[in-house]
C-alpha positions as CSV (number, residue, x, y, z in Angstrom):
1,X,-31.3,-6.9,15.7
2,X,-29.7,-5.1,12.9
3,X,-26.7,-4.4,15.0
4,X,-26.5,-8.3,15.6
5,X,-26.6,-9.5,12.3
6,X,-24.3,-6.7,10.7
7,X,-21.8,-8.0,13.8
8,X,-21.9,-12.1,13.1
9,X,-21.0,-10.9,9.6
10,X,-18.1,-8.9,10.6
11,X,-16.5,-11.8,12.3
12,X,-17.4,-14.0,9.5
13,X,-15.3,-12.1,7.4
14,X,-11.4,-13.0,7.1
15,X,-9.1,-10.7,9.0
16,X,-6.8,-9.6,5.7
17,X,-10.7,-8.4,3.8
18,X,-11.0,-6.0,7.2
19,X,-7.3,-4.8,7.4
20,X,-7.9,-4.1,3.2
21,X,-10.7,-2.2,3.4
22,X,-8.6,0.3,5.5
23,X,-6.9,1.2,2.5
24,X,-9.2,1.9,0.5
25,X,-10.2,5.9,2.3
26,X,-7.9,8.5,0.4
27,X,-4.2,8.8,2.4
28,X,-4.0,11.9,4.6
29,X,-2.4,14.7,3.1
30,X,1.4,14.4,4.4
31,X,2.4,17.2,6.3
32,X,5.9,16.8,4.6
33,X,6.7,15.8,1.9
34,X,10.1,14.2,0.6
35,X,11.4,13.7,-2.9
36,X,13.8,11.0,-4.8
37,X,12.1,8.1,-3.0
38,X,12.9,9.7,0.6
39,X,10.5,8.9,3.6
40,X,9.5,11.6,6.0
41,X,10.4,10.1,9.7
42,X,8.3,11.8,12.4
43,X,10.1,11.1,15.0
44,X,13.5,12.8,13.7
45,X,11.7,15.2,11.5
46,X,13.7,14.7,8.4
47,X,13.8,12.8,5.5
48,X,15.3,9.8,5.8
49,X,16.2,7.3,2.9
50,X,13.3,4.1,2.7
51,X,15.9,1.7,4.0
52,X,16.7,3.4,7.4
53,X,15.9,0.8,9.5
54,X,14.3,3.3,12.1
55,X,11.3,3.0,9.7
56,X,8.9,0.4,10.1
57,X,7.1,-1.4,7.1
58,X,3.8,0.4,8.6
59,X,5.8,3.7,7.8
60,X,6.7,2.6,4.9
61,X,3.6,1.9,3.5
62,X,2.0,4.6,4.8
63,X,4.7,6.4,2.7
64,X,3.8,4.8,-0.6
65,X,0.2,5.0,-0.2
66,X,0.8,8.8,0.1
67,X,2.9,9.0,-2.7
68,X,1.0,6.7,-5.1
69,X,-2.1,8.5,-4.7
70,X,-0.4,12.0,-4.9
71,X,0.4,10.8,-8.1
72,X,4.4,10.3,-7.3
73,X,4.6,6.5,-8.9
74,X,8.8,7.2,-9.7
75,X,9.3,7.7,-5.8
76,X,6.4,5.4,-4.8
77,X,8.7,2.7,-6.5
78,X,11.8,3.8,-5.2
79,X,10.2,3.1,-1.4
80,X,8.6,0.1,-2.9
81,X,12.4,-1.5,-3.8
82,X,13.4,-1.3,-0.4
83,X,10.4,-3.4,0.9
84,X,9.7,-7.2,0.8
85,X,9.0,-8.4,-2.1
86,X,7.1,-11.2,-1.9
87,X,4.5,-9.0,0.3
88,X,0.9,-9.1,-1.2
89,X,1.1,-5.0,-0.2
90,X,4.4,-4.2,-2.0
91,X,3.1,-6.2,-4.8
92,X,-0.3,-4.3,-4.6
93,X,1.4,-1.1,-4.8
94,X,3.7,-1.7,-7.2
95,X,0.9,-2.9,-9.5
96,X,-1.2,0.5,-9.1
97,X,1.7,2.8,-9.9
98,X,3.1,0.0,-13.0
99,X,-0.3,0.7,-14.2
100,X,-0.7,4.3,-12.9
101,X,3.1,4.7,-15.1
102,X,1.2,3.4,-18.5
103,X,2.5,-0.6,-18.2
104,X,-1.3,-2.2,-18.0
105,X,-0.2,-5.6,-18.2
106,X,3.1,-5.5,-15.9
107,X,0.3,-3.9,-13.4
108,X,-2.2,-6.7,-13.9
109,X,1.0,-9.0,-13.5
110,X,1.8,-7.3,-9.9
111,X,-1.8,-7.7,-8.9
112,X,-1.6,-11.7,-10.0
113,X,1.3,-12.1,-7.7
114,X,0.1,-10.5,-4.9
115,X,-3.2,-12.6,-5.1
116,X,-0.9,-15.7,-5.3
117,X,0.0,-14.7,-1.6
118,X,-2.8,-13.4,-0.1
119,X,-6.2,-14.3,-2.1
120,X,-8.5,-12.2,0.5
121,X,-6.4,-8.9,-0.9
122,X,-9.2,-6.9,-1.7
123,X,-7.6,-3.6,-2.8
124,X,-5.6,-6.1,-5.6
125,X,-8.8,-7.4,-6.8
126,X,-10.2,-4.1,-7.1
127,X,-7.6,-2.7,-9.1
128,X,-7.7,-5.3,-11.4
């Protein structure tokens, strides 16, 4: 019965508060790691500047996620530039490392906009 109920809530629940939660376990430790903004590509083992287009947005936000919680915010934001900008991730991300960098209320100004997009965006939310 438990099972039941803890499943009709599940699918209750819109799709962007399940895909959010995701983010909230601490990144993987890279196995490489780039500097000056640069995005390890797996598949040709180097580091490859963020706007390659042989890197997906999933890559690239793995990439920040990696770096922002490693405590990189410079190159988190250098990735971050070369992504959309009127994403409710981007604007997550670049609201943890604005505020991460010392600027409180240009981070609380990030998190606004990307609730503005997407208002299920837990992980904004939170950081507020």
């Amino acid at each position: 019965m438990r099972m039941f109920i803890a499943s009709a809530f599940a699918l209750c629940l819109p799709m962007g508060v399940l895909a959010a939660s995701d983010d909230r376990s601490p990144p993987p430790k890279p196995a490489i790691t780039c500097d000056g903004g640069l995005v390890y590509d797996s598949k040709t083992k180097k580091c490859i500047v963020a706007k390659d287009n042989r890197l997906t947005p999933d890559d690239l936000y793995r990439a920040v996620r990696q770096m922002a919680y490693a405590g990189e915010y410079e190159n988190a934001q250098i990735v971050l530039a070369a992504m959309p900008q009127d994403d409710d991730r981007t604007l997550t991300y670049l609201g943890f490392t604005t505020r991460k960098m010392g600027d409180v209320a240009g981070g609380m100004a990030y998190y606004t906009r990307a609730l503005q997009v997407n208002p299920a965006n837990v992980l904004a939310r939170s950081y507020m």
